[in-house]
C-alpha positions in Angstrom: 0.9 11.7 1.9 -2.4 13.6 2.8 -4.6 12.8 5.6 -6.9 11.4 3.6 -4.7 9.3 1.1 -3.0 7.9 4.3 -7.0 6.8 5.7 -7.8 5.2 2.2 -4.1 3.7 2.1 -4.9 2.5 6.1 -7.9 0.9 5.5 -6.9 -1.2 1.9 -4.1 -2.8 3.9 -6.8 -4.0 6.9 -9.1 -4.6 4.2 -6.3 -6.7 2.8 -4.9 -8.2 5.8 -8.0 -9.3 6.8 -9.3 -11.1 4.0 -6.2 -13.0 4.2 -4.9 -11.5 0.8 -1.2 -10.8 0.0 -0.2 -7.0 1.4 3.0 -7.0 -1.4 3.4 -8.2 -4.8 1.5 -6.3 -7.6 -2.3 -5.9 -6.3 -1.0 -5.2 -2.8 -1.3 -2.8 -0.6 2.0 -1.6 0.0 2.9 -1.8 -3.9 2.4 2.0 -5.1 4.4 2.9 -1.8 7.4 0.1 -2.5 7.2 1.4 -6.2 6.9 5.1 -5.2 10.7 4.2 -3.5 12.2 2.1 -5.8 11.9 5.2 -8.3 13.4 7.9 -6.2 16.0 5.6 -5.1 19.5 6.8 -6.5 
């Protein structure tokens, strides 16, 4: 992840934790990441 992915990814999960919106499931914050390891999993 590039510095600047990582600031834009850093500040959708405060953005989301702070509006008191979920941080998984498929409009969260962590989902491309979760998704991004499910698919290179073996």
């Amino acid at each position: 992840m590039k510095k600047l992915e990582q600031t834009e990814f850093e500040k959708k999960i405060l953005d989301q934790f702070m509006s008191g919106k979920n941080l998984f499931g498929k409009d969260g914050a962590f989902a491309p990441m979760l998704k991004n390891v499910i698919e290179k999993s073996p």
